[in-house]
C-alpha positions, 0 to 999 in steps of 0.5 A: 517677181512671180505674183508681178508676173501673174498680175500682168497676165491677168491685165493681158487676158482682161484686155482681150476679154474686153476686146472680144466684147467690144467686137461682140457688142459692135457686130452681133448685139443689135441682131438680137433685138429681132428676138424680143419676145417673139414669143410673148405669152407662149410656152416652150420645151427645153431638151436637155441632152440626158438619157431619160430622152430615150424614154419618151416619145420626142415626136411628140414635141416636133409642133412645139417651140423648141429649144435644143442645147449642145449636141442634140443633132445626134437625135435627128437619126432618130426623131424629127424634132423640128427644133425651133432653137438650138444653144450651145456655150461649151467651148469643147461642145463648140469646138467639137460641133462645128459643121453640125452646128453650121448645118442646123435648119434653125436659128442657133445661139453660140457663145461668141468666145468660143464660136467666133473662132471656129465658127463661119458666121452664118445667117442661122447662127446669132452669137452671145456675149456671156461672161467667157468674155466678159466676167461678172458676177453670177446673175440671171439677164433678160437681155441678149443685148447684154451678157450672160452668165452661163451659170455652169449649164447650157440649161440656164442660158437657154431659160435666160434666152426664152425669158427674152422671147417672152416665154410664159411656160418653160417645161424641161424635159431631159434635164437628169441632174445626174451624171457617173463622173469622178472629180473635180467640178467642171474640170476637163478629163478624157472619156475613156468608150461610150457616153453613158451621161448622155442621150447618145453613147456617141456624145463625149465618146472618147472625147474631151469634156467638162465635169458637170457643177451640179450644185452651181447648176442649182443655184442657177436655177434657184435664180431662174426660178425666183426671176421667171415668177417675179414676172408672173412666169414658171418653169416646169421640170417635166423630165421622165424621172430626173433627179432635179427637185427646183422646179415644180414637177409635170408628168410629160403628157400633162405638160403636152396638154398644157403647152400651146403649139406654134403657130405657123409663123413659127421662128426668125432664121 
């Protein structure tokens, strides 16, 4: 009787994952054709959220493309970044982010599951499919028309979406691959005080969070890496002393020197 019982719930949440995707496909699909490499042979920075942030010069990058993920609003009292794109999947990022995310000066990709509950749907923000709606097997897309698999880190949606740009080189920078937390991967715990995984003490601060998977995060990487060269494309990891070893390394400077800066015409709101 039970196991009968577990099998209709699970036909219940099948069924409104397919409705949420149906709605997704209907209303917000078509928008992101618009993002179709936009940025076709052009190179961009991916922020990471890690504390190595605090030891580099991030103004550094504010004429260059630019992706922000979950919570790097908390540095705009410090550094104007100039983001040129911001990506969030989290639902408790989400959740937690809400007017921060309403008020970002930049175009913002959100997962539809989470977002479109809390979320007014504003000009700025684009909301993506991934598989909190539609599950599937773990894979590396191209195509904001379709979902994505969000591969256990915000990181690796943000390559999938500059992939779809048409990003040449991708340089992280402050992707640590390192976290102090104790259980089960990507289980939701209580941080008790200050954030000390994170750029800004403030970021879980006596919030909810969800452990990092760091060996998922790898092989989602690991796919990354193979589908960016396959098409002649790379990306570097230039983060000040991460404990990431997928990516070739770059010292932060050199990557500057390397990277194109944005032309004036810049990104789609």
């Amino acid at each position: 009787m039970l196991h009968h019982c577990f099998d209709l719930l699970a036909l219940v949440l099948m069924h409104r994952r397919q409705k949420d995707y149906l709605r997704w496909y209907f209303k917000h699909s078509k928008k992101m054709l618009r993002f179709k490499n936009i940025h076709h042979g052009e190179d961009c920075f991916i922020i990471g959220n890690g504390p190595s942030l605090n030891k580099m010069d991030l103004s550094l990058l504010k004429d260059h493309h630019t992706f922000g993920l979950n919570k790097i609003y908390l540095m705009f009292d410090r550094v104007d970044l100039n983001l040129s794109y911001h990506v969030a999947v989290n639902p408790l990022v989400i959740e937690q982010s809400t007017a921060e995310f309403e008020a970002l000066n930049c175009p913002s990709f959100l997962s539809y599951g989470p977002a479109h509950k809390v979320v007014r749907p504003l000009d700025h923000l684009n909301f993506i499919a991934t598989n909190s709606i539609c599950p599937m097997p773990f894979s590396f897309c191209g195509d904001l028309t379709m979902p994505l698999h969000e591969g256990y880190t915000v990181t690796y949606v943000a390559m999938q979406i500059a992939f779809y740009m048409g990003f040449r080189n991708v340089y992280l920078v402050g992707v640590d691959h390192n976290f102090n937390a104790s259980g089960a991967p990507n289980s939701e715990q209580m941080m008790q005080g200050e954030d000390q995984n994170h750029f800004d003490p403030r970021y879980f601060a006596d919030k909810r969070w969800h452990l990092p998977d760091l060996q998922a995060s790898e092989l989602s990487y690991c796919l990354a890496k193979y589908f960016y060269a396959v098409d002649g494309r790379q990306i570097w990891d230039a983060t000040v002393g991460g404990k990431l070893q997928v990516f070739p390394r770059i010292e932060f400077r050199q990557a500057l020197g390397r990277c194109k800066k944005r032309t004036v015409s810049g990104a789609l709101s």
